[in-house]
C-alpha angles and dihedrals in degrees: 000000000000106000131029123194112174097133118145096026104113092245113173136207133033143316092256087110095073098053108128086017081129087152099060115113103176132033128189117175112140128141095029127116104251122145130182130064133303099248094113089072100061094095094056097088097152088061103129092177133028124189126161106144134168099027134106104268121158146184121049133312086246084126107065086061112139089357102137097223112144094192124062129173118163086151111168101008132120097261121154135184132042150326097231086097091065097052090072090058085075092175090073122139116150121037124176116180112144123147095030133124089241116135115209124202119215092250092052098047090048097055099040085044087060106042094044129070086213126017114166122170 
Protein backbone atom coordinates (compact mmCIF):
# COMPACT_ATOMS: atom_id res chain seq x y z
CA UNK A 1 0.00 0.00 0.00
CA UNK A 2 1.56 3.29 -0.76
CA UNK A 3 -0.94 5.80 0.04
CA UNK A 4 -3.64 5.80 2.49
CA UNK A 5 -6.87 8.66 2.44
CA UNK A 6 -9.43 7.93 4.95
CA UNK A 7 -9.74 11.57 6.36
CA UNK A 8 -13.47 12.88 7.58
CA UNK A 9 -14.77 9.67 8.32
CA UNK A 10 -15.25 9.73 12.29
CA UNK A 11 -12.46 6.86 12.84
CA UNK A 12 -11.66 6.29 16.50
CA UNK A 13 -8.80 5.12 18.37
CA UNK A 14 -5.03 5.44 17.81
CA UNK A 15 -2.25 5.18 15.03
CA UNK A 16 -1.05 1.72 16.36
CA UNK A 17 -2.57 0.17 13.07
CA UNK A 18 0.02 1.41 10.91
CA UNK A 19 2.89 0.06 12.76
CA UNK A 20 5.23 -2.05 10.10
CA UNK A 21 3.35 -0.15 7.33
CA UNK A 22 7.54 0.66 5.97
CA UNK A 23 6.06 0.89 2.17
CA UNK A 24 3.55 3.84 2.66
CA UNK A 25 4.36 6.69 0.99
CA UNK A 26 1.28 9.06 1.73
CA UNK A 27 -1.15 9.45 4.97
CA UNK A 28 -4.19 11.40 5.24
CA UNK A 29 -5.94 11.14 8.10
CA UNK A 30 -7.36 14.63 9.31
CA UNK A 31 -10.86 15.38 10.95
CA UNK A 32 -11.17 12.46 12.31
CA UNK A 33 -11.33 11.68 15.95
CA UNK A 34 -7.69 9.84 16.73
CA UNK A 35 -5.81 10.31 20.11
CA UNK A 36 -2.46 8.97 21.26
CA UNK A 37 1.35 9.71 19.84
CA UNK A 38 2.74 9.37 16.82
CA UNK A 39 5.09 6.62 17.58
CA UNK A 40 3.40 4.20 15.47
CA UNK A 41 4.54 5.84 12.76
CA UNK A 42 8.46 5.44 13.30
CA UNK A 43 8.72 2.44 11.11
CA UNK A 44 7.13 4.21 7.99
CA UNK A 45 10.40 5.66 6.58
CA UNK A 46 9.41 5.74 3.21
CA UNK A 47 6.31 8.40 4.33
CA UNK A 48 6.75 11.24 1.90
CA UNK A 49 3.56 13.13 3.29
CA UNK A 50 1.89 13.16 6.63
CA UNK A 51 -1.30 14.74 7.27
CA UNK A 52 -3.74 13.98 10.39
CA UNK A 53 -5.26 17.26 11.31
CA UNK A 54 -7.92 18.22 13.42
CA UNK A 55 -7.81 15.16 15.96
CA UNK A 56 -6.75 14.78 19.22
CA UNK A 57 -3.16 13.69 18.91
CA UNK A 58 -0.90 14.11 21.53
CA UNK A 59 3.11 13.71 22.75
CA UNK A 60 5.86 15.03 20.72
CA UNK A 61 6.76 14.76 16.91
CA UNK A 62 10.16 12.52 18.19
CA UNK A 63 8.97 10.13 15.99
CA UNK A 64 9.20 11.67 12.44
CA UNK A 65 12.92 11.89 13.04
CA UNK A 66 14.81 11.01 10.12
CA UNK A 67 11.49 10.23 8.33
CA UNK A 68 12.15 12.01 4.43
CA UNK A 69 8.37 13.74 4.05
CA UNK A 70 8.50 16.59 2.54
CA UNK A 71 4.91 17.49 3.43
CA UNK A 72 3.64 17.93 7.05
CA UNK A 73 0.31 19.14 8.27
CA UNK A 74 -0.73 18.32 12.26
CA UNK A 75 -2.67 21.32 12.10
CA UNK A 76 -5.46 21.64 15.67
CA UNK A 77 -4.17 18.55 17.94
CA UNK A 78 -2.72 18.41 21.50
CA UNK A 79 0.92 18.22 20.53
CA UNK A 80 3.88 19.55 23.08
CA UNK A 81 7.26 19.87 22.89
CA UNK A 82 9.72 21.17 19.94
CA UNK A 83 10.48 21.46 16.58
CA UNK A 84 14.16 20.09 16.78
CA UNK A 85 12.62 16.57 15.66
CA UNK A 86 11.65 17.98 12.39
CA UNK A 87 15.57 19.64 11.34
CA UNK A 88 16.91 16.10 10.75
CA UNK A 89 13.64 15.41 7.62
CA UNK A 90 15.79 17.70 5.38
CA UNK A 91 13.44 17.13 2.27
CA UNK A 92 10.89 19.24 3.84
CA UNK A 93 9.10 21.46 2.11
CA UNK A 94 5.56 22.16 3.40
CA UNK A 95 4.78 22.25 7.43
CA UNK A 96 1.65 23.07 8.79
CA UNK A 97 1.40 23.02 12.63
CA UNK A 98 -0.82 25.65 13.88
CA UNK A 99 -3.10 25.25 17.21
CA UNK A 100 -1.04 23.15 18.74
CA UNK A 101 0.78 23.23 22.25
CA UNK A 102 4.53 23.10 20.26
CA UNK A 103 7.05 25.40 21.48
CA UNK A 104 9.93 26.70 18.57
CA UNK A 105 13.10 27.97 19.40
CA UNK A 106 14.62 30.77 17.27
CA UNK A 107 17.31 28.38 15.83
CA UNK A 108 14.67 25.77 14.79
CA UNK A 109 12.16 28.21 13.10
CA UNK A 110 14.78 29.70 11.29
CA UNK A 111 15.98 26.83 9.88
CA UNK A 112 12.83 25.22 9.18
CA UNK A 113 11.65 28.91 7.85
CA UNK A 114 14.52 28.70 5.25
CA UNK A 115 14.47 25.20 3.95
CA UNK A 116 10.25 25.11 3.57
CA UNK A 117 7.92 27.07 0.94
CA UNK A 118 5.14 27.21 3.93
CA UNK A 119 5.83 26.63 7.66
CA UNK A 120 3.27 27.63 9.73
CA UNK A 121 3.23 26.62 14.00
Amino acid sequence: MEELDISDNHITGNLSALVGFRVLRGLSLSNNLLWGGLEPLQGCKALLGLQCSHNCLTGGLEPLRGIAMRELSLADNHLTGGLEPLLSCTALQFVFLPANELSATDDATAHLEKQCRLFRV
